[in-house]
N, C-alpha and C positions, 0 to 999 in steps of 0.2 A: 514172894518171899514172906511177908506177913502171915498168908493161908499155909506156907508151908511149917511158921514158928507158931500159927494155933494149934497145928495139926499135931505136933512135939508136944505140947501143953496138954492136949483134949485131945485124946484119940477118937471121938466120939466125931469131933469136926472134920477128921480126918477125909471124910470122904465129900465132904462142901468142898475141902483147901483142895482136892485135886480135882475138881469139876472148877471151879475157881481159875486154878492155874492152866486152866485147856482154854478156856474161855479168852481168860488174857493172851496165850499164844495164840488163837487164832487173829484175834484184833490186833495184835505187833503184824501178823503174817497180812492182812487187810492193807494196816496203814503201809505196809512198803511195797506193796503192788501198785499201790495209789500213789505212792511217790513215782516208783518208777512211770507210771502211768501221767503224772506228772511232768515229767521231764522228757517224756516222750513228744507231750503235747505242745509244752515248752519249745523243743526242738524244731515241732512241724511248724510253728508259730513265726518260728524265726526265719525259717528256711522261705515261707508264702510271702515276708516282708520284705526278702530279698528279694526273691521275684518280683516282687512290685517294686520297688527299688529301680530293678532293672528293667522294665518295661519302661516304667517313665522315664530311664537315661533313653533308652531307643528313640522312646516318643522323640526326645529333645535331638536326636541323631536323628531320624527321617528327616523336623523340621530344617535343621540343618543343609541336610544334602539336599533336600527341596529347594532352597532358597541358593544353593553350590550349582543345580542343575539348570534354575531360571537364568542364575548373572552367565553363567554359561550358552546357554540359548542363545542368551543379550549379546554376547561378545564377540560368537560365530556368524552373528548378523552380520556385524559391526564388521568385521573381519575376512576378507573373501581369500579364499585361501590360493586360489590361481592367478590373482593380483600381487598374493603376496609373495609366491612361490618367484612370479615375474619380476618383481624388484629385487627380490633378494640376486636371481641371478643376476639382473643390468649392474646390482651393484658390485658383485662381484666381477664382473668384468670391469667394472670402473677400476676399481682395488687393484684390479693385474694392469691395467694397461699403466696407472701411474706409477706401479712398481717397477715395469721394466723402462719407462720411461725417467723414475730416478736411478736404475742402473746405469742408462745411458749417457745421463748427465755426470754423474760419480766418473763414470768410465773417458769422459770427454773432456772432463776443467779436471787440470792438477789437483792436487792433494794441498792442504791447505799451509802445509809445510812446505812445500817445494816454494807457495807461493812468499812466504815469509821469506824467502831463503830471494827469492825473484826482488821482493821490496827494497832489502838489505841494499843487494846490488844497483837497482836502479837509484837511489836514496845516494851511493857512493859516486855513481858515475853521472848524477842531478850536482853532487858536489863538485866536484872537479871540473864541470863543463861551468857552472858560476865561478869556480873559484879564478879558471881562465880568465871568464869574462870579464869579472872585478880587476882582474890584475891589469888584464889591458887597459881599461879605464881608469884605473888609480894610477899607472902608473904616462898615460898619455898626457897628463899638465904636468908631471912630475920633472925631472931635470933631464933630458935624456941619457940613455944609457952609457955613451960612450965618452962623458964625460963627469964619472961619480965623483961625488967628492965624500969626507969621510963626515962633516954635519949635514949634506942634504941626504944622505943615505937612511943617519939614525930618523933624522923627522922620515923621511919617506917610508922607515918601518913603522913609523909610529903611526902617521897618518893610515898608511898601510890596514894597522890592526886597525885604527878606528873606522873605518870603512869596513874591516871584513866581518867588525864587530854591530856595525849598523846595516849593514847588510844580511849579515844571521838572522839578527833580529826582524828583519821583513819579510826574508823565508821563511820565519815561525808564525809568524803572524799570517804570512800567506796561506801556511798549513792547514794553520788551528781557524 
């Protein structure tokens, strides 16, 4: 721009300012092939770090599966496989045989409600067969029947309860 505002001033310069201004375009035209040239190099720069980058993750994966493939080695030692093939089945036949064997038992003892329902009942008729036997005994010192009267009757309810009341209490304690 300057060689082109001598050139306007001094016609004389005029032909410096345009060998001037060739000069400078080809050096603009220089510097951005060399930038491009540049950023190319940039690029491949980047691109080789990645590779190595990823070489050494592999490295640290082989060591890896190396070390995946020994404890392995180690473990199929350790490990027989027609031993184990063998227990697995005995145990499975363990497994079936206690299963149809708790069907059998399920299918053979009540249900546990029936049996609640069996306790109920035995529990009533454990009653009644005491409650008998207390009364014959309470009432064998008592006066006999065929002559009540109307105060040995109320003691003999009374006595009565207190026997059948200390007699509960033995059955519970016989329970528990």
């Amino acid at each position: 721009m300057q060689a082109s505002k001598r050139a306007q001033r001094n016609p004389s310069q005029a032909k410096q300012a345009s060998s001037e201004t060739r000069i400078f375009a080809r050096e603009l035209l220089r510097v951005r092939k060399q930038e491009q040239r540049l950023a190319t190099s940039r690029a491949t720069l980047q691109s080789v770090g990645m590779q190595v980058n990823e070489a050494f993750a592999m490295r640290k994966i082989e060591g890896s599966i190396k070390n995946s493939v020994g404890i392995m080695k180690d473990v199929n030692m350790l490990v027989k496989l027609p031993e184990l093939t063998g227990t697995m089945q005995e145990l499975s036949q363990e497994l079936v045989k206690a299963g149809i064997i708790e069907e059998m038992m399920e299918d053979s003892l009540p249900n546990n409600e029936l049996l609640e329902g069996e306790d109920e009942e035995a529990e009533s008729e454990v009653d009644k067969v005491l409650g008998e036997v207390l009364k014959d005994k309470v009432q064998a010192p008592a006066v006999p029947v065929d002559q009540p009267t109307e105060p040995a009757v109320e003691e003999d309810e009374m006595d009565s309860e207190e026997m059948m009341a200390q007699m509960r209490g033995r059955l519970e304690a016989l329970k528990s």
